[in-house]
N, C-alpha and C positions, 0 to 999 in steps of 0.2 A: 536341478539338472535332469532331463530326460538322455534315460540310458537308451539306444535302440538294440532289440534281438538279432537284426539283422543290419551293421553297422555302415555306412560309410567310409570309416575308418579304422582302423586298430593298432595298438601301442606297440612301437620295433621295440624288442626287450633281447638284450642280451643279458643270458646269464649262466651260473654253474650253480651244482649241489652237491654235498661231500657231507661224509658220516663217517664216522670212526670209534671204534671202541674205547681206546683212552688208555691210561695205562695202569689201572686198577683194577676194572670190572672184566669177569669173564665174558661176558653175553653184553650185545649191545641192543638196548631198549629205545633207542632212536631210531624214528624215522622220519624220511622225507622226500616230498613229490613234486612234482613240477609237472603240470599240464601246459603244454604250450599252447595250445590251438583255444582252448578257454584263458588263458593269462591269468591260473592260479599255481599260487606256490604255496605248499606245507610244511610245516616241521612238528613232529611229535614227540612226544619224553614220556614213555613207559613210568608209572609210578610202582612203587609195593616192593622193588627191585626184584620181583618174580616174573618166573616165564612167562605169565599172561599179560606183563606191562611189555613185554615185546611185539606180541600179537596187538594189543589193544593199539600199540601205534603204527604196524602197518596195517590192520585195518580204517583206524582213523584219518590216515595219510592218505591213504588213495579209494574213502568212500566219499567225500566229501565235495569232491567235482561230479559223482553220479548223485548224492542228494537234491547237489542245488540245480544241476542241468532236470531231475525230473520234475522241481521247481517250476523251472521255467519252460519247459514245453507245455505250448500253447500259447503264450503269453506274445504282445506283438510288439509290444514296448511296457518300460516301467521306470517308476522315476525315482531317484534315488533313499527317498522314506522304504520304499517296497522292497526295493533290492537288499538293503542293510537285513528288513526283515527277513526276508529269505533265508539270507547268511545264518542270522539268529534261531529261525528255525529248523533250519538242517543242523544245528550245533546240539540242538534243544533235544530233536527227534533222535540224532546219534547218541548221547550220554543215556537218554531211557533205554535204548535197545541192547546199549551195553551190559547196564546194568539188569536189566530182566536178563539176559541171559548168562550175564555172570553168574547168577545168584543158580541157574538150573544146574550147573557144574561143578559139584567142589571143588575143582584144582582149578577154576577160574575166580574164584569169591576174591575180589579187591581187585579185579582188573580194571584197570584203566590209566588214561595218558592226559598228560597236560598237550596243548593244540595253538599253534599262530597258523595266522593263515592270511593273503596277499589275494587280491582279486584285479585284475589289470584292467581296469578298459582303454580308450584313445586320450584321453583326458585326465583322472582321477584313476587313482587306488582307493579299495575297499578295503577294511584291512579286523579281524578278528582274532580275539585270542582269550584262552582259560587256560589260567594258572600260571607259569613262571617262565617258560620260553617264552622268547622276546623279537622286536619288532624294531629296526633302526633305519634312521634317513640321514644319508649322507648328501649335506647340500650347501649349496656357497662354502664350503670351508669349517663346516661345523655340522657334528652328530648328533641327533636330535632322538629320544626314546619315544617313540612312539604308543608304548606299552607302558601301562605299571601293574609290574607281578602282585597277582591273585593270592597272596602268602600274608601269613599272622606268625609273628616272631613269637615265640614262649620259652621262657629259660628250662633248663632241665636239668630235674636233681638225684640224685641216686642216694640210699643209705650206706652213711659207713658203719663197717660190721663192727667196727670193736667198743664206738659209742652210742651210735644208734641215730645219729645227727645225719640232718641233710643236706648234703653237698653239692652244689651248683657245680653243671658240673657241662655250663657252656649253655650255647643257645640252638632252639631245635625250629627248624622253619615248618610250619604247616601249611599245605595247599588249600585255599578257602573253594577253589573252582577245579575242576579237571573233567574230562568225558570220562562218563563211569560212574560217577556221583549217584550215594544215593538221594542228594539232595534235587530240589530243581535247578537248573544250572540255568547263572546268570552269566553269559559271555559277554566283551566288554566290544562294539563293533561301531567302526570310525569310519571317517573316509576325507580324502584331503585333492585338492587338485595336485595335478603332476609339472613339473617343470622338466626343459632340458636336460639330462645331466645328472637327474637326480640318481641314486644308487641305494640301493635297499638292501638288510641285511633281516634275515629270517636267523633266530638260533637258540639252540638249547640248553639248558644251563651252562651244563660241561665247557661252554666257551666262556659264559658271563661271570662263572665264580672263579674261575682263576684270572682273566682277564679284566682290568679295570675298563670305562669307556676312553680311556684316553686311547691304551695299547689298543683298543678296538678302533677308533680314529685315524691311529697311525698306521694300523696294517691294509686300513679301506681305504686310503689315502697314496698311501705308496703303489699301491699294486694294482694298474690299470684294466689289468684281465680282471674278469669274475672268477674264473678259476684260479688264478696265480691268488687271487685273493682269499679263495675257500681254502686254500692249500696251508697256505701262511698261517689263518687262523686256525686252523686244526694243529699245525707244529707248534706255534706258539699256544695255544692251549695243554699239550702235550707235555713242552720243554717245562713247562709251569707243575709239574706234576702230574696234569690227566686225570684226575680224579674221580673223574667220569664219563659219559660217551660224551662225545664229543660231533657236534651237526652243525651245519651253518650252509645257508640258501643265499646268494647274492645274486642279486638284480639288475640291472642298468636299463633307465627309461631313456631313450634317443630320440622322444616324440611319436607323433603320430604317423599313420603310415596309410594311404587311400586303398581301399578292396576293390582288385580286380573282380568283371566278371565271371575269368576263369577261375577266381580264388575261393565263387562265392560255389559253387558247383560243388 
């Protein structure tokens, strides 16, 4: 499929986005963006649970529509192999920069965020993500994950003091992928045609671990607004304990939509 720079068309999207602290955490290390006029959505999750996973996600939330636009200026069309890459490379170029300069900072060393991320055109979603915030599609009547979290399960054991044995003592998730990394960072980046109707859901753990997919089915299902719907799941993530912050980006594709002259201006 040939994307064009300068479309004929572009996606009616209604939608809302909502963060909340949650009812554990002091500080909330979520973020999340929505550019409308490019048709990207973000959601970020601060890792380290230190002040620099808060920065590292509103920097990562809203640099990542100035990577990919300096991407693409110049460019006069691109077909969809190039455009993924792009994505891939502005994800690639953000996690080094983090990291180089986390590292020139002590009170930055371990900065960095997990990232989903929503690219709209007339037609097709692009869609990216590293580490554990997640990506859903609400369509015909069933929730579809788009995402599979970037995470390695490992049990976790502590000593007991008075016999010296080791005590399981539950299971600990680790992030394989995140921006920040000092690793190379592999993002995982898809892309699928769009239908009528369809409704997308961007969010951060704080929603997925208290929430199963069912109660995330039912809340996207009930609730017609995108906002009445961000709302719902941030209470019901909340009522559920809140254990965390708590983000969630909802979407609705209404089809395509023809660019006026005056629009292109």
């Amino acid at each position: 499929m040939m994307v064009w720079l300068m479309p004929s068309h572009v996606p009616q999207l209604q939608h809302a986005v909502l963060t909340d602290v949650g009812r554990k955490r002091l500080a909330n290390e979520d973020a999340v963006s929505a550019d409308i006029r490019m048709g990207l959505f973000v959601v970020c999750d601060g890792v380290g649970g230190r002040p620099s996973g808060e920065a590292a996600s509103q920097i990562v939330s809203h640099t990542l529509a100035h990577a990919l636009r300096r991407r693409l200026r110049g460019l006069r069309r691109l077909d969809e192999k190039l455009l993924k890459q792009l994505l891939v490379d502005s994800a690639v170029t953000m996690n080094e920069q983090m990291y180089v300069h986390s590292q020139a900072v002590p009170a930055l060393v371990g900065m960095g965020c997990t990232m989903c991320a929503a690219l709209f055109d007339s037609r097709a979603v692009y869609y990216l993500h590293a580490g554990d915030s997640r990506i859903y599609l609400l369509r015909d009547g069933r929730l579809i994950p788009l995402t599979r979290d970037h995470t390695h399960h490992q049990q976790k054991f502590k000593t007991q003091i008075d016999t010296g044995e080791l005590v399981d003592v539950g299971e600990r998730r680790l992030l394989m992928e995140y921006i920040g990394s000092p690793e190379q960072l592999n993002p995982t980046v898809d892309t699928m045609p769009l239908q009528h109707g369809d409704r997308f859901l961007l969010c951060s753990d704080g929603v997925t671990d208290p929430l199963d997919d069912e109660v995330l089915f039912q809340l996207l299902s009930i609730h017609a607004d995108p906002a009445a719907a961000t709302q719902a799941l941030i209470d019901a993530a909340n009522d559920a304990g809140g254990p965390d912050n708590i983000t969630a980006a909802v979407i609705d594709y209404e089809g395509p939509r023809a660019v006026t002259d005056a629009a292109r201006v």
